[in-house]
PAVOKE-915424 format. One line per 4 residues: number of its first residue (from 1); their letters; for each residue x, y, z of N, C-alpha, C, O. Coordinates in steps of 0.1 Angstrom, whole numbers. Atoms other than C-alpha are relative to their C-alpha. Layout:
residues N
NUM> A> X:Y:Z:X:Y:Z:X:Y:Z:X:Y:Z  ...
END
This chain:
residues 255
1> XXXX> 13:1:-6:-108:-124:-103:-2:10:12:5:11:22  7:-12:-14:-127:-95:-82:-1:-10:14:-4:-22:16  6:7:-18:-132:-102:-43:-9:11:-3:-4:21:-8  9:-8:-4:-162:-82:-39:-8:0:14:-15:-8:19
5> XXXX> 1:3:-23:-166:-72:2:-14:18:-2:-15:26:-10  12:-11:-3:-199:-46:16:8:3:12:16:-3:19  -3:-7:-11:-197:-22:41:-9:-11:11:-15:-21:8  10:10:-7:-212:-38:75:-19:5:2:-28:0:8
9> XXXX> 15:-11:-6:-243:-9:74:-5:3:-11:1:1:-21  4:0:8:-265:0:54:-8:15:3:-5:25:-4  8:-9:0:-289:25:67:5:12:14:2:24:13  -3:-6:-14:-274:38:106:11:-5:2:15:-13:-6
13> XXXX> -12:9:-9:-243:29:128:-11:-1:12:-22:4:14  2:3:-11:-248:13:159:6:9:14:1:11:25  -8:-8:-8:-224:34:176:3:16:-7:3:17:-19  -1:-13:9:-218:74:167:18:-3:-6:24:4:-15
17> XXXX> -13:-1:12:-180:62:157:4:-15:3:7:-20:14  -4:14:3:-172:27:144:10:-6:-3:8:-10:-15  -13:5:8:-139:13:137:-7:-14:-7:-15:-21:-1  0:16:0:-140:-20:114:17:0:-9:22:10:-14
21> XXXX> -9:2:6:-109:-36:99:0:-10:-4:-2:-20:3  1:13:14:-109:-60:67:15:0:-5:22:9:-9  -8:6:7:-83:-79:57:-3:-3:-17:-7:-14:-21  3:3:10:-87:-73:22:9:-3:-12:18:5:-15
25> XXXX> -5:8:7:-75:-96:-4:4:3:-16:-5:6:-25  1:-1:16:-61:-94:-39:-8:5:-5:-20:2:-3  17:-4:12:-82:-77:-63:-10:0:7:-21:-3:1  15:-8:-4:-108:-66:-40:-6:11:-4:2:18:-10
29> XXXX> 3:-7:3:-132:-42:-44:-14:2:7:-22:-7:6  11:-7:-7:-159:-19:-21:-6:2:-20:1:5:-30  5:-6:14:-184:-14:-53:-3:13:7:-2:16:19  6:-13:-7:-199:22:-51:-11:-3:1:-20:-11:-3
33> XXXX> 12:-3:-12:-219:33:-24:-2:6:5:8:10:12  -6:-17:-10:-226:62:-7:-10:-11:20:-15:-22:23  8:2:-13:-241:66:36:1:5:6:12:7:10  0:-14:-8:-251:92:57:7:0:9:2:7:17
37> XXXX> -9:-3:-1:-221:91:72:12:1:0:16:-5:-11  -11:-3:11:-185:102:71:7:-15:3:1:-23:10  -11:12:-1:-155:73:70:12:5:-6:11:12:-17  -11:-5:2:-121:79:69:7:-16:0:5:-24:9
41> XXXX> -4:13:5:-101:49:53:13:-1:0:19:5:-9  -12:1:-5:-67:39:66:10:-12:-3:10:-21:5  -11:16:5:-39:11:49:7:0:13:13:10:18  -14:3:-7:-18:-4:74:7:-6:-3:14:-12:6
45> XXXX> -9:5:11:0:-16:48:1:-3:-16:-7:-12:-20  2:1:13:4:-15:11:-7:13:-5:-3:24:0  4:-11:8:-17:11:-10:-14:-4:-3:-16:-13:-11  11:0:0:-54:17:-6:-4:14:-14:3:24:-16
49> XXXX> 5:-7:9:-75:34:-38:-13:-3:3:-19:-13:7  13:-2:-3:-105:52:-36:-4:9:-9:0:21:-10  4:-12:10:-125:67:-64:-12:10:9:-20:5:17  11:-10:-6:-147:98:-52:-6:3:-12:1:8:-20
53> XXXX> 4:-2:17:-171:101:-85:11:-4:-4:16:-15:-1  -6:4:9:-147:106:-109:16:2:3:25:-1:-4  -12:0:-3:-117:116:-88:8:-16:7:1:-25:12  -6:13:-9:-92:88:-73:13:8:7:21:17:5
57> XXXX> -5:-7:-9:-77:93:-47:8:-16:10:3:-25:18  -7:11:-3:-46:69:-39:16:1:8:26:5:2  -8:-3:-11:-22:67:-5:7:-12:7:2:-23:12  -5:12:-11:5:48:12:-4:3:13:-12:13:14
61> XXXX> 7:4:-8:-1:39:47:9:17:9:1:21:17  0:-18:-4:13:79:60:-10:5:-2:-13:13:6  15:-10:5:-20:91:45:-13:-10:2:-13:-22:3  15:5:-4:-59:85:53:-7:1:-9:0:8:-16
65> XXXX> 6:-10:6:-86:94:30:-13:2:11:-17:-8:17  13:-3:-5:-117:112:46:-9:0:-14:-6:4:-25  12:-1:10:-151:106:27:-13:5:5:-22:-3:7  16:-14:-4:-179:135:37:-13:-14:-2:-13:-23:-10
69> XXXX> 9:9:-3:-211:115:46:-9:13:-15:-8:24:-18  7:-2:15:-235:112:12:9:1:-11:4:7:-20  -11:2:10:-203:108:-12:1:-13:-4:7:-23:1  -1:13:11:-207:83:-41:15:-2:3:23:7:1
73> XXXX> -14:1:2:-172:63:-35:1:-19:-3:-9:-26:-3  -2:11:-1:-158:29:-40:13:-3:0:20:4:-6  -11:4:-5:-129:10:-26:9:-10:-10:3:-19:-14  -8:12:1:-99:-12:-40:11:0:-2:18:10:-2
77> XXXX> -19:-3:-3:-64:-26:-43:0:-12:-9:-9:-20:-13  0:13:14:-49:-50:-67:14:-5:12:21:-14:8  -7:17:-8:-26:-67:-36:-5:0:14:-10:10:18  5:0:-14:-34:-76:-1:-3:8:10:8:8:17
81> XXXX> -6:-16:-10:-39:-45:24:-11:-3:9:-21:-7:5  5:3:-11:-50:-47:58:-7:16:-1:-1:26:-3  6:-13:4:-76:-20:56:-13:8:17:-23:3:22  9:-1:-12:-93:3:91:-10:11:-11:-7:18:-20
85> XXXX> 10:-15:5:-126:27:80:-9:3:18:-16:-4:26  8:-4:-13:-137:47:111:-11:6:-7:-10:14:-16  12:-7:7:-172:55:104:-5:14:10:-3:16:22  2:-12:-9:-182:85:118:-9:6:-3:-9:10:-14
89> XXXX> 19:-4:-1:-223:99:127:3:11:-8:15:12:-9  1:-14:3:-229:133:108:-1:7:9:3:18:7  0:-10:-10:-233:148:136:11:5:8:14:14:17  -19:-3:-5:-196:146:142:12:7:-10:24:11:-9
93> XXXX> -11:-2:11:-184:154:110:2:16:-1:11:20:-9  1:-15:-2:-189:195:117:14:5:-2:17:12:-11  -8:-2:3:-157:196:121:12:-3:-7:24:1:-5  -8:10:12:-142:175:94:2:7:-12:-7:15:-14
97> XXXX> 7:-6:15:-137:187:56:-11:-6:-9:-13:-18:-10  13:-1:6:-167:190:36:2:-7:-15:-6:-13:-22  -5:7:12:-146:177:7:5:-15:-2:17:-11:-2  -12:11:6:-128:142:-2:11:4:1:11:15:-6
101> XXXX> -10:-3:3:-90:146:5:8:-10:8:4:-15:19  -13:9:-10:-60:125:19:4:11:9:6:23:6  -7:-6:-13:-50:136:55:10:-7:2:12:-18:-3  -13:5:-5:-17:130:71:1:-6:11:-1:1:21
105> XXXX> 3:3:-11:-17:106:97:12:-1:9:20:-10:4  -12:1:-11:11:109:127:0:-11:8:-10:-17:11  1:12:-5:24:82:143:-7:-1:10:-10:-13:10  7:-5:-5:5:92:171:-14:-9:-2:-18:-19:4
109> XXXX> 16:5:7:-30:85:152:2:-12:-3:-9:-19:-5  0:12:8:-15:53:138:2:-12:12:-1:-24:12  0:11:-13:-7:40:174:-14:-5:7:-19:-16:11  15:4:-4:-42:47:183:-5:-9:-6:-9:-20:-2
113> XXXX> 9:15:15:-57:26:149:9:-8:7:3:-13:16  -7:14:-4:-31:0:160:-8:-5:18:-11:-16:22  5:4:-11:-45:-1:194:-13:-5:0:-17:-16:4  16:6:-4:-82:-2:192:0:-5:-13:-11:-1:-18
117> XXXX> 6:11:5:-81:-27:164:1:-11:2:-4:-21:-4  -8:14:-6:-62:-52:187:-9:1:13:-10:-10:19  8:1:-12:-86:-42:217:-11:-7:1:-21:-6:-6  10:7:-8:-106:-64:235:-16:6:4:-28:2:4
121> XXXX> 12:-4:-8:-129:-44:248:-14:2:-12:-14:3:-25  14:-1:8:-166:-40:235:-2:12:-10:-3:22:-3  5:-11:6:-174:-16:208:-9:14:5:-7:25:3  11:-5:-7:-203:-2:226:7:9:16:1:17:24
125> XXXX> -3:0:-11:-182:2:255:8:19:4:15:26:-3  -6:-15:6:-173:39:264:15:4:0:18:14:-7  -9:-1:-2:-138:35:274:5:0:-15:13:9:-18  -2:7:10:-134:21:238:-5:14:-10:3:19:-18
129> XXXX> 2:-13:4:-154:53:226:9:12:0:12:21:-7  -10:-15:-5:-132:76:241:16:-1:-5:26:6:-1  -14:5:5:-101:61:223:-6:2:-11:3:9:-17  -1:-3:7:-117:64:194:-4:18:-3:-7:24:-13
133> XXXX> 9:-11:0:-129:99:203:11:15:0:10:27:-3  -15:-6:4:-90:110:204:6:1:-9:16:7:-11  -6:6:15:-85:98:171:-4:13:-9:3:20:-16  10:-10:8:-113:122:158:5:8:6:15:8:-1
137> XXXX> -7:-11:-3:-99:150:176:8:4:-11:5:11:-20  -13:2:6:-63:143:162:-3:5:-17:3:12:-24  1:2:12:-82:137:128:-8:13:-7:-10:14:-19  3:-14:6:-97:173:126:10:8:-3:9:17:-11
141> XXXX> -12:-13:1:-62:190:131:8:-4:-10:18:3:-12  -10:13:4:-44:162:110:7:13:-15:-2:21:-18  3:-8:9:-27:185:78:-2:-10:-11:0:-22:-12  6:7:11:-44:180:45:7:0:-9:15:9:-10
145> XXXX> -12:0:10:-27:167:15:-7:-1:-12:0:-1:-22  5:0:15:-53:165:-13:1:-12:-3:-3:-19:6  -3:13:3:-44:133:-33:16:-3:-3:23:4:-11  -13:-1:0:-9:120:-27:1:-5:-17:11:-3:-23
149> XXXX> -5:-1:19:-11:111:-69:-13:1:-3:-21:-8:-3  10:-4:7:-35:133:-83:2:-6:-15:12:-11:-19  1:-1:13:-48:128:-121:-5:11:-4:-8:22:2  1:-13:14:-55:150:-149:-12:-5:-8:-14:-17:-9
153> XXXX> 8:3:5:-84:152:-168:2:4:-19:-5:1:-29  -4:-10:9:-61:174:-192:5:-12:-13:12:-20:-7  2:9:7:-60:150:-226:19:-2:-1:26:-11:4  -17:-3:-3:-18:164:-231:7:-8:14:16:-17:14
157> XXXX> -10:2:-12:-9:159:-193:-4:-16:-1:4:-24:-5  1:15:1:-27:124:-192:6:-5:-6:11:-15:-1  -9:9:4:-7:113:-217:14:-4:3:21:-14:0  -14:-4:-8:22:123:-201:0:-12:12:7:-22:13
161> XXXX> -4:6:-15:18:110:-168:-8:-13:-5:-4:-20:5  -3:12:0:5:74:-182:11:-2:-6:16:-11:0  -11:2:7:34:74:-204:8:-5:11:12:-17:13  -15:5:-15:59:76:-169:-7:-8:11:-1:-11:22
165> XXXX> 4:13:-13:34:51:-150:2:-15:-7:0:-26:-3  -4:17:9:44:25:-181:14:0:1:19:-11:4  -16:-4:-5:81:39:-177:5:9:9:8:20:6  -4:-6:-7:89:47:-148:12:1:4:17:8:12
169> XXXX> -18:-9:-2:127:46:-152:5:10:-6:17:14:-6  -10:-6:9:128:71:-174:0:12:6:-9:17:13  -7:-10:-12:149:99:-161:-3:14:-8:0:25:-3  -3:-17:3:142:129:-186:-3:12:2:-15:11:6
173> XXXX> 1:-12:-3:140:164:-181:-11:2:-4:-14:-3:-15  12:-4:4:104:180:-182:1:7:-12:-5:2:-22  -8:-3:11:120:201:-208:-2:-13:-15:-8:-12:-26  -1:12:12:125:166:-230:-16:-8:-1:-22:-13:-11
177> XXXX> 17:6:3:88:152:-221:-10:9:-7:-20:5:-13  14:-7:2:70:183:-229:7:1:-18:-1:6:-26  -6:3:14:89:180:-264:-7:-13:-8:-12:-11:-19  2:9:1:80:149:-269:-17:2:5:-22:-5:-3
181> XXXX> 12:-4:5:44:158:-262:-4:12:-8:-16:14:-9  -1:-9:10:49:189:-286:-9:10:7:-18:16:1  3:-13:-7:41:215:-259:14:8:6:26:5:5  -12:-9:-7:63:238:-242:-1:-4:10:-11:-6:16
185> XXXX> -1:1:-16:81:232:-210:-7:9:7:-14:6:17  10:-5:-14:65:262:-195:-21:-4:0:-29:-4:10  19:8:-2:24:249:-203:0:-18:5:-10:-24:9  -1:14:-8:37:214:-193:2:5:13:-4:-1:21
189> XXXX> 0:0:-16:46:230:-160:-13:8:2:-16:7:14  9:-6:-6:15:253:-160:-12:-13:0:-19:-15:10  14:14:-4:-11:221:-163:3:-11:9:-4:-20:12  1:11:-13:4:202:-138:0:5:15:-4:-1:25
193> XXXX> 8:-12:-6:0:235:-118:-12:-3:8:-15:-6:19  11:1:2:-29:235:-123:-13:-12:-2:-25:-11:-5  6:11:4:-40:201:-127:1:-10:14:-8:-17:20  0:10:-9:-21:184:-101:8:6:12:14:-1:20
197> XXXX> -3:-1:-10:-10:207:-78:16:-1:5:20:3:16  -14:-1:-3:27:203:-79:9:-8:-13:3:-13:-23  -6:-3:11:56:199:-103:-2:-15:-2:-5:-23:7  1:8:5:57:171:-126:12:-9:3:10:-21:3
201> XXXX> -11:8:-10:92:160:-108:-4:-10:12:-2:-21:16  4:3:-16:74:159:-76:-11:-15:-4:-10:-26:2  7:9:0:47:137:-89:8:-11:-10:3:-22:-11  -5:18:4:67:111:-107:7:-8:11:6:-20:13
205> XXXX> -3:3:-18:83:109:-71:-5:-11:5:-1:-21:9  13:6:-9:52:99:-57:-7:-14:-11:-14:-23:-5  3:10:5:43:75:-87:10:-9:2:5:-20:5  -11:14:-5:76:52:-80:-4:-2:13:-2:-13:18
209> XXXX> -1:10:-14:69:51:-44:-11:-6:3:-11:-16:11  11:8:2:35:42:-50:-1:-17:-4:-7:-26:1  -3:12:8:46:14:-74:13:-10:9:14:-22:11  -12:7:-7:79:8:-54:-9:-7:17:-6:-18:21
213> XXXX> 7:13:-7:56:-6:-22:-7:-8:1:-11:-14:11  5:12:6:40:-28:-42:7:-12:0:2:-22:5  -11:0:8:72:-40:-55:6:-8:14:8:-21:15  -4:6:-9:87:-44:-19:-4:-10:7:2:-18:14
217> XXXX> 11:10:-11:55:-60:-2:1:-17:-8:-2:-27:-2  -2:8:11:61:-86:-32:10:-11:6:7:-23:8  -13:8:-3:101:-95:-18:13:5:-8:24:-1:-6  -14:-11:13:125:-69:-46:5:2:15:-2:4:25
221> XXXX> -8:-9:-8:152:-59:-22:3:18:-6:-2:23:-17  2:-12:1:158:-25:-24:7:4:-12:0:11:-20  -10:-3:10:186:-20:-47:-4:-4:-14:-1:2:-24  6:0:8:166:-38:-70:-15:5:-7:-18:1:-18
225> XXXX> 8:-12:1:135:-14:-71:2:13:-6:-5:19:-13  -7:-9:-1:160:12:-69:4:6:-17:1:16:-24  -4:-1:16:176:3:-105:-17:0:-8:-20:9:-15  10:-5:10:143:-2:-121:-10:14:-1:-20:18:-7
229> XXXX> 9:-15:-1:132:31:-114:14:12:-6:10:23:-9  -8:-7:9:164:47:-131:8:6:14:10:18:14  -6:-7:-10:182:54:-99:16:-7:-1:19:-19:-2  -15:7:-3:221:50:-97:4:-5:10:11:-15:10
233> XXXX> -5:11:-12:223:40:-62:-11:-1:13:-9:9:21  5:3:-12:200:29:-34:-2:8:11:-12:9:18  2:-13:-10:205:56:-12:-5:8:-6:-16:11:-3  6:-12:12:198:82:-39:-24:-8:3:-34:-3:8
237> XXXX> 16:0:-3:160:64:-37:-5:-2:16:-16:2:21  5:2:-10:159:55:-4:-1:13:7:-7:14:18  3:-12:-10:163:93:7:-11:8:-9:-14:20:-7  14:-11:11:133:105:-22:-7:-8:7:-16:-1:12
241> XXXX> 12:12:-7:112:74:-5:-4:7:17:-15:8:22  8:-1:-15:114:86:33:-1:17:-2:-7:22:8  6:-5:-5:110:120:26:-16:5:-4:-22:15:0  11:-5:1:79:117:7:-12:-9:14:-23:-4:17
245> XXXX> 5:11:-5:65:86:30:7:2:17:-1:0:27  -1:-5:-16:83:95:65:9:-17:3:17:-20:11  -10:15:-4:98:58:67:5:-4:-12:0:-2:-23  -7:6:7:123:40:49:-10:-11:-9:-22:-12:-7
249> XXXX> 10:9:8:113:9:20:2:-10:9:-7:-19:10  -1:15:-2:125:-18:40:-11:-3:16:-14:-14:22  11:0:-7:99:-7:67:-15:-5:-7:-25:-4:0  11:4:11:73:-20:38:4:-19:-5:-2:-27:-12
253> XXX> 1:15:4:89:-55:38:-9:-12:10:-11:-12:22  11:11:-8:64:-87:48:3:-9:8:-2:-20:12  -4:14:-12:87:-102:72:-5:-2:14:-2:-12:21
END
């Protein structure tokens, strides 16, 4: 069963930059909506998905996405995620990208979101402004990462990469998948090139660790994540996990 949650605005903000934070629930879902201004959308835990039209665009809590004010998008997650969107006037967004992309957020930026969503103080209030007004700074220089698991529109590569999001233990060489889709290894590596921006290695990477903090927020200890992803030993994943994600898995447990 859908949760279905709205933004709090509809036509203006109240303020030129608005933090809100929703505890959102199982199977929720922002429907699409666009609004003249921008918002940049932040998990503090678990894995936030966001379609832009027809792109999606899906990040552990290392990554933000920005969404350019007037961009058809809609929000959701299929397990619990504590979710911040700083809304931000157009008149601020000048120096923001003009595009949809996952930014990188430093711990830094993430102390700030942790601060002013536990703060007291008034929205309205300018001290409270000016903390979020550091944020936005930080969030113009922030580097950009595109979508940490791009898709394909490519009929071949799609079937590829759902094939290894139904089996994600399987260990074989690109070499053996692009056989097994009856292409050659080098046009299997030029459409994911080309499609997704980095090698077909790198993004099955990023699909286990996607799936693996699901997996942990759940209660799997590690070693058992570990094996169902085709790994021989625990450390072997736990050192692919922090350096695509910057922290270890058991920093993803709900204790």
């Amino acid at each position: 069963m859908k949760h279905t949650l709205y933004a709090p605005f509809n036509d203006s903000l109240p303020v030129p930059l608005f933090l809100r934070t929703t505890l959102m629930p199982n199977d929720a879902i922002f429907p699409e909506h666009t609004h003249p201004w921008g918002e940049f959308v932040y998990s503090h835990n678990g894995v936030v998905q966001v379609m832009v039209k027809e792109k999606r665009y899906l990040v552990p809590p290392q990554y933000g996405i920005w969404i350019p004010p007037y961009k058809h998008h809609l929000g959701l997650n299929r397990r619990e995620v504590l979710q911040s969107s700083l809304y931000v006037t157009n008149e601020l967004c000048c120096k923001l990208p003009s595009e949809s992309l996952a930014l990188l957020v430093s711990p830094f930026m993430r102390s700030i979101l942790e601060h002013a969503r536990e703060s007291t103080q008034e929205y309205t209030s300018q001290r409270y402004l000016r903390l979020l007004t550091v944020f936005l700074d930080e969030l113009t220089e922030a580097p950009r990462a595109g979508t940490f698991l791009p898709a394909s529109d490519d009929p071949v590569l799609q079937n590829v990469l759902n094939y290894l999001e139904k089996h994600p233990s399987d260990n074989r060489s690109v070499n053996e998948l692009a056989q097994e889709a009856r292409i050659t290894e080098r046009t299997l590596a030029r459409k994911c090139r080309q499609d997704l921006g980095m090698p077909l290695t790198e993004w099955r990477n990023r699909m286990r660790v996607v799936n693996a903090i699901a997996m942990i927020e759940e209660g799997k200890n590690v070693e058992t994540v570990a094996s169902e992803f085709g790994y021989s030993s625990a450390s072997a994943f736990i050192a692919m996990f922090k350096r695509l994600t910057g922290a270890t898995p058991a920093s993803y447990r709900g204790d």
